[in-house]
C-alpha positions as CSV (number, residue, x, y, z in Angstrom):
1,X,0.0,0.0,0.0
2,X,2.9,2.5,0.7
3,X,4.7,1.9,-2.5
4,X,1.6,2.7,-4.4
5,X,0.8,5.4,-2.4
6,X,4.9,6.9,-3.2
7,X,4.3,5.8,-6.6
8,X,1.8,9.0,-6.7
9,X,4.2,11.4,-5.2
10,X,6.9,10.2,-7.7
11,X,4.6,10.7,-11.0
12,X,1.3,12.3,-9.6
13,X,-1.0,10.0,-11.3
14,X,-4.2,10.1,-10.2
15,X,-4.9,6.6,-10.1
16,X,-2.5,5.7,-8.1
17,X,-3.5,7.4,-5.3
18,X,-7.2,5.9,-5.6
19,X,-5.5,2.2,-5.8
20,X,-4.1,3.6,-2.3
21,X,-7.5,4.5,-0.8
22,X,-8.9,0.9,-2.2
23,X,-6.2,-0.9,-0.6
24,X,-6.5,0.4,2.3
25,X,-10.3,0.4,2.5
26,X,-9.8,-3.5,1.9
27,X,-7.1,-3.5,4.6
28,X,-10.2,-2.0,7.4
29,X,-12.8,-4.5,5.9
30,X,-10.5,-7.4,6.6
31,X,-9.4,-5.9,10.6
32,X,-11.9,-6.3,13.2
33,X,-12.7,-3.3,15.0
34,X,-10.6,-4.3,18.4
35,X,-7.9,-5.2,16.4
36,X,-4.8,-2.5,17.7
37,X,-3.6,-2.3,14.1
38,X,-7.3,-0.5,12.9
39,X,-6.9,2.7,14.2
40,X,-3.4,3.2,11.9
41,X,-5.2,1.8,9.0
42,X,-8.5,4.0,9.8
43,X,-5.7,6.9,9.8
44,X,-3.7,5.4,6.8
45,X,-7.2,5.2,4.8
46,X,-8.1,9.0,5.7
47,X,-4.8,10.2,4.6
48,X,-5.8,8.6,1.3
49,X,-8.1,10.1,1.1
50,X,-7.2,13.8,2.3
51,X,-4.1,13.4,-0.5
52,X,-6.7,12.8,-3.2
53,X,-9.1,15.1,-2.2
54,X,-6.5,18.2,-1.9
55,X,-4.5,17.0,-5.2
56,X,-7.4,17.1,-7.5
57,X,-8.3,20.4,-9.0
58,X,-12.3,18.9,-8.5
59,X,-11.9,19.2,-4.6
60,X,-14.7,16.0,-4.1
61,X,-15.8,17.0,-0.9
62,X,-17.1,13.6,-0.5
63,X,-13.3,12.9,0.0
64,X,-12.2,15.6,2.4
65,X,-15.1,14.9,4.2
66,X,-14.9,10.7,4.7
67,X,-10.7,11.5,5.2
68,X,-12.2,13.8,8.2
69,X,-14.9,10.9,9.4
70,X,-11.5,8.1,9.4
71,X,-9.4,10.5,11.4
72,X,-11.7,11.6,13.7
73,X,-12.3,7.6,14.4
74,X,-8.6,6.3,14.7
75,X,-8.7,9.7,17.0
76,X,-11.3,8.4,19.4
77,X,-10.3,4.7,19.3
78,X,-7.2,6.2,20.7
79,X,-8.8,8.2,23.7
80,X,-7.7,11.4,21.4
81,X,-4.1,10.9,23.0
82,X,-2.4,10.3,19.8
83,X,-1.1,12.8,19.1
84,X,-0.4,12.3,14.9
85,X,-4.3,11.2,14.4
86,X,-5.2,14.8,16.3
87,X,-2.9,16.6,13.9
88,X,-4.2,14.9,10.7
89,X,-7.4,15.7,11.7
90,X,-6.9,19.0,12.4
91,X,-4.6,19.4,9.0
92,X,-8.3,17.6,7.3
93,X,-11.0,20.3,8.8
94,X,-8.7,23.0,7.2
95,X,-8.8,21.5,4.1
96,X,-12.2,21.1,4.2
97,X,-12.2,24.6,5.2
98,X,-10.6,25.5,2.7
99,X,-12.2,24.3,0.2
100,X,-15.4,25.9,1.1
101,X,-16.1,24.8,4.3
102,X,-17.9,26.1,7.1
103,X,-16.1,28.6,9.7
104,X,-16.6,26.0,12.3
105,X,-14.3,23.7,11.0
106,X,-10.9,26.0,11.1
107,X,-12.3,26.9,15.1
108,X,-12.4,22.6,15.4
109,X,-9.3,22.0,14.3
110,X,-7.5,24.8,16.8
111,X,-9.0,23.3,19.8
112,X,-7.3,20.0,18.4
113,X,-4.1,21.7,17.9
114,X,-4.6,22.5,21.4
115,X,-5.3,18.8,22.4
116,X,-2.6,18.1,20.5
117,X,-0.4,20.2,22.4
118,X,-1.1,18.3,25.4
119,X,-0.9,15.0,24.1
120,X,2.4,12.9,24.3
121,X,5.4,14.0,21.9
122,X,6.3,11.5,20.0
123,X,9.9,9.8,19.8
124,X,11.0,12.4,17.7
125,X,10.4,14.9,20.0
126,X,9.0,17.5,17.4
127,X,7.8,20.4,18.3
128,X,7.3,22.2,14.8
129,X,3.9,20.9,13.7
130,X,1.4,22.6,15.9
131,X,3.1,26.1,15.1
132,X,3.3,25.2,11.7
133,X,-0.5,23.8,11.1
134,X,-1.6,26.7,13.3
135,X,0.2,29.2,10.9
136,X,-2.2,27.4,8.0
137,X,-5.1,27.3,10.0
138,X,-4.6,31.4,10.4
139,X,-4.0,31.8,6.9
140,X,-6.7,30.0,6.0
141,X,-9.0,32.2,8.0
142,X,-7.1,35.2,6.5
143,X,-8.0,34.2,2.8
144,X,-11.6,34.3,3.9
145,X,-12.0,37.0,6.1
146,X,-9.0,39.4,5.3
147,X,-8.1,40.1,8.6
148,X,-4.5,41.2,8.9
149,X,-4.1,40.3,12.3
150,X,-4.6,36.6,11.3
151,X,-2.4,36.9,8.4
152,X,0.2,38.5,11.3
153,X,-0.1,35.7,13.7
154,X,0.7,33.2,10.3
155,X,3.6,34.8,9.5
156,X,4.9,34.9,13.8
157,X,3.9,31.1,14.2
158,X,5.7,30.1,10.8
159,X,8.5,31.9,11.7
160,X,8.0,30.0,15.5
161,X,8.1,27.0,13.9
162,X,11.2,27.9,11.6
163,X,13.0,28.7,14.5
164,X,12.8,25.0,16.2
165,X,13.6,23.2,13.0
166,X,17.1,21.1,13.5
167,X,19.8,22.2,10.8
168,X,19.2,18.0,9.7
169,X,15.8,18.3,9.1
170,X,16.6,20.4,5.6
171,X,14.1,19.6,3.6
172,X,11.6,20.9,6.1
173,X,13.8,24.2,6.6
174,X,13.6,24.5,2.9
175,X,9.5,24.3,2.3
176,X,9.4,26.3,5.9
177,X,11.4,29.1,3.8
178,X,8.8,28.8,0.7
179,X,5.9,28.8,3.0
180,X,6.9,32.1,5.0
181,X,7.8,33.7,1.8
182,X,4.2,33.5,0.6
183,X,3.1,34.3,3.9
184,X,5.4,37.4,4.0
185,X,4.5,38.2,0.3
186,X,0.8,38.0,1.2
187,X,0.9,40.4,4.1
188,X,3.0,43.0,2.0
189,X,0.5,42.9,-0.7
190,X,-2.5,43.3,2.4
191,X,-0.7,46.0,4.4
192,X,1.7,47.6,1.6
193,X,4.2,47.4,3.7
194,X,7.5,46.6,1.4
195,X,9.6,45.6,4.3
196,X,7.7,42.1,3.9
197,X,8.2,41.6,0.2
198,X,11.9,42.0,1.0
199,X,11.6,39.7,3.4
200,X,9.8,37.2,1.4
201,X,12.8,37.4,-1.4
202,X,15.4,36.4,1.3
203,X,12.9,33.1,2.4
204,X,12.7,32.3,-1.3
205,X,15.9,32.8,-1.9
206,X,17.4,30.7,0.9
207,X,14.9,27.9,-0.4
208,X,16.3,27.8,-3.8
209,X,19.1,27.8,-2.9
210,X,18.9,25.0,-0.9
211,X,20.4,21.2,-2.3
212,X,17.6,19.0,-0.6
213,X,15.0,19.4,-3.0
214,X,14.3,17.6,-6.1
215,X,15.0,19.8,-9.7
216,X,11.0,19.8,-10.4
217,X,10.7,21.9,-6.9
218,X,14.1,23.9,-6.9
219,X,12.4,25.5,-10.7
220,X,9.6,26.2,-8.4
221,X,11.6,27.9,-5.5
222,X,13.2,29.5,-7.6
223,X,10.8,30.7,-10.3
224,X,9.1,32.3,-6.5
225,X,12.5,34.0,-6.0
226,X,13.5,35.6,-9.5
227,X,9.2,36.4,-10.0
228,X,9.6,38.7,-6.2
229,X,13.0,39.9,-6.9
230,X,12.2,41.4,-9.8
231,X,9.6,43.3,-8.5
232,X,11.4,44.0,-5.2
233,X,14.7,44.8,-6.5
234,X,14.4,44.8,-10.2
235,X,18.3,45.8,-10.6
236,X,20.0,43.4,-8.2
237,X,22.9,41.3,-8.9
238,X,20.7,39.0,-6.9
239,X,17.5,39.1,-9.4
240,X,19.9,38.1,-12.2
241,X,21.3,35.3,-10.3
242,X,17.6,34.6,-9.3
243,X,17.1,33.7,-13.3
244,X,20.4,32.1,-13.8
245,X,19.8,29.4,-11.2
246,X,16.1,29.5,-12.4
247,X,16.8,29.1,-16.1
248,X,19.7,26.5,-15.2
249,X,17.0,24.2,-13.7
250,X,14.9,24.8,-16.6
251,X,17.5,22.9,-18.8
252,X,18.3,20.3,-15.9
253,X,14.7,19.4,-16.0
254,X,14.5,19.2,-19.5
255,X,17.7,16.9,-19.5
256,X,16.0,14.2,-16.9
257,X,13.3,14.3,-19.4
258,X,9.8,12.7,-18.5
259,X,11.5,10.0,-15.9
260,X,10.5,12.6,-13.7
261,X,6.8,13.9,-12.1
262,X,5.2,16.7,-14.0
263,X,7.8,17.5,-16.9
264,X,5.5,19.1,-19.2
265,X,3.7,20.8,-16.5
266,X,7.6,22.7,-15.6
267,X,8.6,23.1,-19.2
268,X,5.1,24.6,-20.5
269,X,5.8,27.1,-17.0
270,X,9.1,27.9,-18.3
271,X,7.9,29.3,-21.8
272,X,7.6,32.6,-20.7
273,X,10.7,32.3,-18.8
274,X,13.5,33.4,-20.7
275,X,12.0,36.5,-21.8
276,X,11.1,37.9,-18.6
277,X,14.1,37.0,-17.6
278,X,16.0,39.1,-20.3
279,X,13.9,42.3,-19.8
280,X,15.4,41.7,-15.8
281,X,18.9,41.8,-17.6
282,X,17.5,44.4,-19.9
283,X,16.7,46.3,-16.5
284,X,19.9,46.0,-15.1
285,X,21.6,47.0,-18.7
286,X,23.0,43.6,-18.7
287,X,22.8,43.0,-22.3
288,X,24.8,39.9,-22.7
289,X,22.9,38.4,-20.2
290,X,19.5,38.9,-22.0
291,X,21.3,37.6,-25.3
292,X,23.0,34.6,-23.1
293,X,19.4,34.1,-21.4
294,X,17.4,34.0,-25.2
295,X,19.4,31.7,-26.8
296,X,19.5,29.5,-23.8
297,X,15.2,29.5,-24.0
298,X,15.6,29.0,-28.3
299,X,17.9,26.1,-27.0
300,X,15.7,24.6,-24.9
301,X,12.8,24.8,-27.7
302,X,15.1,22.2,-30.1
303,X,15.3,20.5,-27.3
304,X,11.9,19.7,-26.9
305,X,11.1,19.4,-30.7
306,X,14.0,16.9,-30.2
307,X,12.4,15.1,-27.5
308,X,8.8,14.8,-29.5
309,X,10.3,13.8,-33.0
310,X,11.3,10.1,-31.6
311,X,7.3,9.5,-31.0
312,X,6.3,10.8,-34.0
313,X,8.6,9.2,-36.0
314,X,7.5,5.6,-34.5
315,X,3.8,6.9,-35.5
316,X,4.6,7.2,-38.9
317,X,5.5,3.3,-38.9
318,X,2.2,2.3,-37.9
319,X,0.0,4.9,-39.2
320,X,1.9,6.8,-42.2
321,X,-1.9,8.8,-42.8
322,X,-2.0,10.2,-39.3
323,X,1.4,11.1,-38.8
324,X,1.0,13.3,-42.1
325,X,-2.1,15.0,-41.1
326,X,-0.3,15.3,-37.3
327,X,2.7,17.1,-39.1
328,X,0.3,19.5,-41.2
329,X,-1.1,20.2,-37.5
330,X,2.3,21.1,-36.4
331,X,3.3,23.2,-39.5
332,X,0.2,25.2,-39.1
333,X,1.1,26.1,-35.2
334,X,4.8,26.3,-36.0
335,X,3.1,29.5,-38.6
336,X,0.9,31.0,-36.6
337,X,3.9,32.3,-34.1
338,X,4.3,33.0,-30.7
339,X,1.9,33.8,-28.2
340,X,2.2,36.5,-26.4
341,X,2.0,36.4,-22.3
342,X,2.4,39.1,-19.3
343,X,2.3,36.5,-17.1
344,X,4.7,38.0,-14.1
345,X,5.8,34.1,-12.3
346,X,4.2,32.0,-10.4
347,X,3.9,33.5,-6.9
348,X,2.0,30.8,-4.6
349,X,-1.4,31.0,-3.5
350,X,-2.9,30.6,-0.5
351,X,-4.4,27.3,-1.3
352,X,-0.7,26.1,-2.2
353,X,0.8,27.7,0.8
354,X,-1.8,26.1,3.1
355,X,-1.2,22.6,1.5
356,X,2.6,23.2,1.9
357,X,1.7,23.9,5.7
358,X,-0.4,20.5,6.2
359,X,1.9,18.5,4.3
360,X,5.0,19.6,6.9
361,X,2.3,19.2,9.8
């Protein structure tokens, strides 16, 4: 069950993760009840669940709301002193909340943060996830309601819970970093304070920068970085070296080709890359840069016409017909040119930020 279920976070397909909510719905038909193993299945089915209801753009509510039912029972078998089932649960109300849910729900899951609190640490001893699922919980609320005092006490608490992590647990310091740079980013756009957005460059930067993560999520880090920078300080040495690193990971994703989750999804985010980042060099009357920067994105175009010829080329053995009206198709969109975008980066959103918030809880 746990393979298929890190067979989805490897590729992200969708079926995988409902093969993981079938197994383990066949694992709690074949335990009885007493049995001390039901309450981690009960909490291994609701987590299922909660995965495929917050990773589908559909949001089945049906989903968030039997992931809450599971949690809330391995809770109670458990005299609601284990303390991971009160965190997941709390971590499943805000997604429900979240997703359209009632105000109740985000005041529910902070008395079980407080429960939680209370309850025994585990042998790990750690004492970042109430802060951090607290910080969601407020930011949550703060999507809804636009207050910015809860939008203040997310950013505190994140920064709380930034503070405790251990210099081993990187790859939580590094989404910690992403998280309170949207957070940050958020409250500067709310308050217009610019101290903030500055701030929110330095915990994007430092989570680019960082070696834990996989290429697919350092492009992501660091499209956040060279997207703020730019705006923040649009004639930095730092916003350039925002776009190198940026545009290097472009190319190193591009190279791993599709052995790795969501390769299109990076490379069709990276299209408008290169040129934006060239008016940032443009900006900072770096002109070799912009050149170095434009070729590198025409580059990475062959590349992928490179990568698509193989399949098309095996079509045309089997079906001669449709590869020729396929390559009138393409000769028709290779004429009709570019497309023009303003699209500025891709800042997170609440709902991402929250997610990112859970998923470290």
């Amino acid at each position: 069950m746990s393979i298929v279920f890190q067979q989805f976070d490897h590729d992200g397909d969708p079926s995988d993760i409902s093969a993981s909510v079938s197994f383990h719905r066949k694992a709690i038909a074949l335990t009885p009840a007493n049995d001390p193993r039901f309450p981690s299945f009960a909490c291994a089915l609701g987590s299922s669940l909660h995965t495929r209801f917050h990773s589908s753009n559909l949001k089945d509510v049906l989903d968030g709301d039997e992931a809450i039912a599971w949690y809330r029972r391995a809770s109670d078998l458990c005299d609601n002193n284990d303390r991971r089932h009160l965190i997941r649960l709390a971590g499943a109300l805000v997604s429900r909340f979240n997703a359209g849910g009632d105000t109740s729900l985000v005041e529910e899951a902070m008395s079980i943060i407080g429960k939680a609190t209370d309850a025994p640490q585990g042998q790990d001893g750690d004492v970042t996830a109430e802060p951090m699922l607290l910080s969601a919980m407020f930011f949550s609320r703060f999507s809804r309601n636009k207050d910015d005092l809860d939008i203040s006490e997310a950013v505190s608490l994140a920064q709380r819970a930034l503070g405790t992590t251990q210099e081993e647990q990187g790859g939580r310091q590094t989404r910690l970093h992403d998280t309170l740079g949207a957070f940050l980013d958020v409250k500067s756009r709310s308050a217009g304070d610019a101290k903030d957005g500055c701030a929110a460059v330095e915990h994007f930067k430092a989570a680019a920068t960082s070696s834990v993560s996989s290429p697919e999520e350092r492009f992501d880090l660091a499209r956040n970085w060279a997207s703020l920078s730019s705006v923040h300080y649009p004639s930095s040495p730092d916003t350039l070296m925002a776009f190198d690193t940026t545009l290097d990971l472009v190319v190193l994703v591009d190279s791993l080709g599709q052995a790795t989750r969501g390769y299109f999804t990076h490379l069709q985010e990276a299209t408008d890359l290169p040129p934006e980042a060239a008016a940032a060099a443009c900006t900072a009357l770096r002109i070799d840069k912009a050149v170095e920067w434009l070729e590198k994105g025409r580059c990475l175009v062959w590349s992928r016409l490179s990568h698509l010829r193989a399949p098309f080329e095996r079509l045309r053995e089997f079906d001669e017909d449709l590869a020729e009206s396929l390559g009138d198709v393409a000769k028709q969109l290779q004429q009709s040119g570019p497309r023009q975008s303003s699209s500025l980066g891709k800042i997170p959103t609440t709902g991402s930020a929250l997610m990112q918030c859970i998923d470290l809880s």
